[in-house]
N, C-alpha and C positions, 0 to 999 in steps of 0.2 A: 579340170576339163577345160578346153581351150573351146575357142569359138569354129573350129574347124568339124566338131561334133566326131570326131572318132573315138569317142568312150571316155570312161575312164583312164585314168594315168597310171601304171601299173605301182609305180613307186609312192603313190600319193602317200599319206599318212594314213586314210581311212583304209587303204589296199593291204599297206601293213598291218595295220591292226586286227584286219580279218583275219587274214594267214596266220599270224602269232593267236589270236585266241582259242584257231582248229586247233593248233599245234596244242596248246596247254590245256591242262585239266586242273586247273590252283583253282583249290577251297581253301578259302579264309576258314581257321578253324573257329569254331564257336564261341561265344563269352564263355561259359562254364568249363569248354577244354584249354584257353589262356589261364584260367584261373587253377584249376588244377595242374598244369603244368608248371605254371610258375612258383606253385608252392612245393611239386614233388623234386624240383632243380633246383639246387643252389650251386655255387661257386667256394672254394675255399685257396687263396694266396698264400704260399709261403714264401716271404722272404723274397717277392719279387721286386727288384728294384731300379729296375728304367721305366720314368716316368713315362714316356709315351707308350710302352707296354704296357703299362698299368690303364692308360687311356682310352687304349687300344680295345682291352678285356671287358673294361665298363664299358665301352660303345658294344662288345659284340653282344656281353648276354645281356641290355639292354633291347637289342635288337631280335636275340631270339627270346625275349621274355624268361630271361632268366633275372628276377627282381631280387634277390638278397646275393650279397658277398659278405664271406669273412675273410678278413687279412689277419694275417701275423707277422709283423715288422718288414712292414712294405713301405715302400715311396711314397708319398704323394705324386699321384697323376697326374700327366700333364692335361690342363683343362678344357684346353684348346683341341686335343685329341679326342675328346670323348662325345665332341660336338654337343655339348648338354645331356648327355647321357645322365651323368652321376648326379642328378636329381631326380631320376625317379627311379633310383637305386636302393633299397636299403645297405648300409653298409654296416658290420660289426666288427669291433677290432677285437681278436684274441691276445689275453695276455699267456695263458699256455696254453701251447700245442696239444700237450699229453690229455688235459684237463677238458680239452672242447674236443678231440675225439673219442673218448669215454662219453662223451654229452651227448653226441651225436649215435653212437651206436644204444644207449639207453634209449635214443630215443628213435630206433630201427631206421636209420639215415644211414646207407651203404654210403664207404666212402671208397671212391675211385681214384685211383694216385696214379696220374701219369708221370712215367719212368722208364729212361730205359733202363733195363737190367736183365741179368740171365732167368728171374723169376717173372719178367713180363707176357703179360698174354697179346697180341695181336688186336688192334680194336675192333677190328674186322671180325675176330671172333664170341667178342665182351658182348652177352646180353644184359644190357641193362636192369637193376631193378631197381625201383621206386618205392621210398622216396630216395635221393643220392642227392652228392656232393659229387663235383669233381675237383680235385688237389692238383693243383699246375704249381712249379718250384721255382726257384729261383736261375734264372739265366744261365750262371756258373755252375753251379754245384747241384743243381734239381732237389730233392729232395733225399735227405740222408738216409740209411737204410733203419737205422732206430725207430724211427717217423714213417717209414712207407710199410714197415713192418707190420704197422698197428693197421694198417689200413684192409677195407674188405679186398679190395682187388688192384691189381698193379697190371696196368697196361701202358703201351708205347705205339706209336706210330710208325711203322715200317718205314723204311725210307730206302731209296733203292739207285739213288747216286754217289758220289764221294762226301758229300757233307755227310756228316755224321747225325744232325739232328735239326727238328725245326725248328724256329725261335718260338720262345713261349706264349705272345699272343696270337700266334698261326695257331699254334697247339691247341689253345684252350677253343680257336674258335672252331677247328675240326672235331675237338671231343666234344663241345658242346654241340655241335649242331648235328652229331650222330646222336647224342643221348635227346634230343627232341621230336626227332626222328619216328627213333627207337618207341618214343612217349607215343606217339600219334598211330606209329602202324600197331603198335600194340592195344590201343584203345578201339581200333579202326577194326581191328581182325576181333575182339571183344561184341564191337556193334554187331556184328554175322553169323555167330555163333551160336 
């Protein structure tokens, strides 16, 4: 506001800020729904091996409080990437595949394998359930059909240009932040019932 006294400045900073907070409705979710979310999400790597992918993955579910990864003969990340992420990570290395998805279904952890293939569902139409995993594969060859076979559910990302597919830390951060989503409206529609 100038000394000429004709109001406020429409662009000021405070002008913005009004407008942008009619516009949104963001609730911080609760200490107790961070906490149960972040235990019903994990992350599972196979065979991912561009460091800044890998950087990329620990920045995103980082970011959506997804706190545990397991890899399976992955890179080391680049650490510069992950802006400090991958300390407050848990990370677990698998030494077999076959052996820690057996582990994982004994222990009722749906595991979700993103893939394309002719057996993929749409994640548009994937209802999540809890607790899960998502399986993101390695750049080249994704995940083999031996390995996706074992898994609860095999979904893919639609993609509707000429590339054929996303790169794999796009991937995991669209499937993750659909499966968080997924976690809140369902708890949300839980709370009203």
């Amino acid at each position: 506001m100038g000394s000429s006294g004709r109001g406020a400045n429409p662009h000021s900073v405070n002008s913005v800020n009004i407008r942008i907070s009619r516009l949104t409705t963001y609730h911080p979710p609760t200490k107790d729904s961070v906490i149960n979310h972040s235990s019903a999400i994990t992350a599972t790597l196979y065979k991912v091996q561009d460091p800044n992918n890998l950087g990329l993955i620990y920045r995103t579910a980082e970011c959506l409080g997804i706190k545990k990864i397991y890899t399976y003969k992955c890179a080391n990340p680049n650490r510069r990437v992950t802006k400090g992420s991958h300390q407050w990570l848990k990370l677990t290395y698998i030494k077999s595949i076959k052996h820690y998805i057996q582990r994982q279904h004994n222990e009722g952890v749906n595991i979700i394998c993103a893939k394309i293939s002719n057996k993929s569902t749409p994640l548009s139409k994937l209802h999540f359930s809890y607790p899960c995993t998502i399986m993101i594969g390695n750049e080249s060859h994704g995940i083999p059909d031996n390995i996706s076979s074992l898994c609860d559910s095999i979904v893919e990302i639609p993609v509707y240009g000429k590339t054929p597919c996303l790169n794999t830390a796009v991937a995991f951060a669209i499937f993750s932040n659909e499966s968080v989503s997924q976690f809140y409206k369902d708890k949300d529609k839980a709370l009203y019932e």
